[in-house]
C-alpha positions as CSV (number, residue, x, y, z in Angstrom):
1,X,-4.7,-63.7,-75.8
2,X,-2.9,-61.8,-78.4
3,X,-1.4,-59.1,-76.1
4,X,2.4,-60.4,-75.2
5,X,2.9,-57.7,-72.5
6,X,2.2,-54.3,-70.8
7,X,5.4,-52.9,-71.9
8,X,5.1,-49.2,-71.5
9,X,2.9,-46.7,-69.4
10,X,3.0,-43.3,-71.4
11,X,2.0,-40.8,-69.0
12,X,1.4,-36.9,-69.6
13,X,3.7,-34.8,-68.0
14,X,3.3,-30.7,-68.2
15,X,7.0,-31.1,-66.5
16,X,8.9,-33.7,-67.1
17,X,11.9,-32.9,-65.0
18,X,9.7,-31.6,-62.6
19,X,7.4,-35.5,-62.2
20,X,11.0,-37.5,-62.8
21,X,13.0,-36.1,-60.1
22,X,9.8,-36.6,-58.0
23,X,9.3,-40.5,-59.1
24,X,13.2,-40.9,-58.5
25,X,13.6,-39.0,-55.3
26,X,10.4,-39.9,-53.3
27,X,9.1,-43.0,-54.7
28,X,12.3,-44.5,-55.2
29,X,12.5,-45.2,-59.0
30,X,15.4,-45.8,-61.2
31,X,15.8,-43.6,-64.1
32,X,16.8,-45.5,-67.3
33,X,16.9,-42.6,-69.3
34,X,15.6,-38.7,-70.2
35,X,15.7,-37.8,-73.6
36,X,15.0,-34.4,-75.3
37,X,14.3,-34.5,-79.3
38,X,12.4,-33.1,-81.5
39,X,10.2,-30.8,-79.1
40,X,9.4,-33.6,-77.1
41,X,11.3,-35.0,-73.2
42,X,10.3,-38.4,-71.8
43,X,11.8,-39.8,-68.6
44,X,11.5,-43.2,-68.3
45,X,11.6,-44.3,-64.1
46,X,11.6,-48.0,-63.0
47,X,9.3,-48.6,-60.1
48,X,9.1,-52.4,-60.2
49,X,11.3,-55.1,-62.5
50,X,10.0,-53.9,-66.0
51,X,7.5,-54.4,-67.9
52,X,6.1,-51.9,-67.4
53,X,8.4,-48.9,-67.9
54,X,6.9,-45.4,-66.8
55,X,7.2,-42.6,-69.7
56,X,6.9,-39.4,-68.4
57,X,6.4,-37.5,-71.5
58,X,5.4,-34.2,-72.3
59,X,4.1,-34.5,-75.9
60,X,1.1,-36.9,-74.4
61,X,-1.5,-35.0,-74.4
62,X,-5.2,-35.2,-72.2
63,X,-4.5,-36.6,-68.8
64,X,-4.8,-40.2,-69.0
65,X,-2.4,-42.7,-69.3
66,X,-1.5,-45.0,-72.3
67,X,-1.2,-48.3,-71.7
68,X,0.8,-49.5,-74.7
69,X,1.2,-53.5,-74.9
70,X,3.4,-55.5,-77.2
71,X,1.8,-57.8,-79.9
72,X,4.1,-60.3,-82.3
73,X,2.2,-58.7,-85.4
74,X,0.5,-55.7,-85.1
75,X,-0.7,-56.0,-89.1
76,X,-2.5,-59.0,-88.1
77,X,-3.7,-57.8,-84.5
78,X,-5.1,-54.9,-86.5
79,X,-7.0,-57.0,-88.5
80,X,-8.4,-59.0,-85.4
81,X,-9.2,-56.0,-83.6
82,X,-11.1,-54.4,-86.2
83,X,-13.3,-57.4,-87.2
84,X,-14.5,-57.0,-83.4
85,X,-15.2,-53.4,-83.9
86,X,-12.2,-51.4,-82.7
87,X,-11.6,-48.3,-84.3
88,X,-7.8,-47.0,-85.1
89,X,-6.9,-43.6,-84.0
90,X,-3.3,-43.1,-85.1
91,X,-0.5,-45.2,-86.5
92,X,3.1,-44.1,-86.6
93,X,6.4,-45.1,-85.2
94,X,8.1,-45.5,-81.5
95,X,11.8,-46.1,-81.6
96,X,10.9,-50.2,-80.8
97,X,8.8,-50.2,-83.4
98,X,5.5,-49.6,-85.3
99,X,2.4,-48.7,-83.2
100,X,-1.2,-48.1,-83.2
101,X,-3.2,-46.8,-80.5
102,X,-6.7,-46.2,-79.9
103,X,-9.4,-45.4,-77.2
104,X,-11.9,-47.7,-75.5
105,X,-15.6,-46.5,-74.8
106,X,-14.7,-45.5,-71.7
107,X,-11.7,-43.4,-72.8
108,X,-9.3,-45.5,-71.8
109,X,-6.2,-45.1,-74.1
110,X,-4.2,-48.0,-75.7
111,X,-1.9,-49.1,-77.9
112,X,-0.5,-52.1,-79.3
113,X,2.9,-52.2,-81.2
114,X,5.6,-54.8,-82.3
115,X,9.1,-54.9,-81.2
116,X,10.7,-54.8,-84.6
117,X,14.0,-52.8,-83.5
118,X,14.6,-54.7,-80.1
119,X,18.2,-52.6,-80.3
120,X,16.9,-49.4,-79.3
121,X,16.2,-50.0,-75.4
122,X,20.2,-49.8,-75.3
123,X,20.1,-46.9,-77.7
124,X,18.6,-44.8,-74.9
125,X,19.7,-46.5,-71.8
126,X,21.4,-44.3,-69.3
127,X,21.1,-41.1,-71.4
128,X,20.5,-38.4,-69.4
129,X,19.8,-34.6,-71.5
130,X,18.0,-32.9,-68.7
């Protein structure tokens, strides 16, 4: 299996404040941080011992959920995939590192990406700006 872990669960948020205090107060999540930057807030609320993380982010868009799991070389698991007939949707950059995502047949969303800049989880840990 090439997938290392389920590290993150992106999901859409219209409010982001709104969802977090929700997660925090009723379910009983810990918030590791809320950033704002560049037109976008994510929330990201501890429900279990991580992985995953829950993002509550408002620059997701659609309604479902990306499930984005951690490869050791995303050139090479790119390659693997698309030999089996995946198809790329979008490549950029998370702070952790660089990602791809894509959606299954059945519109599942997913990406994989590669923990290249392990030092940014502390980067971001406790920051609260809303």
């Amino acid at each position: 299996m090439a997938f290392e872990s389920l590290d993150f669960i992106y999901h859409p948020s219209r409010d982001v404040k709104r969802d977090m205090t929700y997660f925090i107060d009723v379910l009983g999540g810990r918030l590791r941080f809320a950033v704002a930057g560049m037109g976008a807030r994510v929330a990201a609320i501890e429900l279990a011992p991580p992985p995953p993380l829950l993002l509550l982010a408002d620059h997701v868009q659609g309604d479902t959920p990306i499930l984005v799991y951690r490869v050791p070389n995303l050139r090479q698991e790119i390659s693997s995939l698309s030999q089996r007939g995946w198809e790329r949707k979008a490549t950029f950059e998370i702070p952790h590192g660089p990602i791809c995502s894509f959606h299954a047949p059945g519109g599942q969303r997913i990406a994989v990406y590669q923990l290249t800049r392990p030092q940014a989880a502390a980067t971001f840990e406790g920051r609260r700006d809303f």
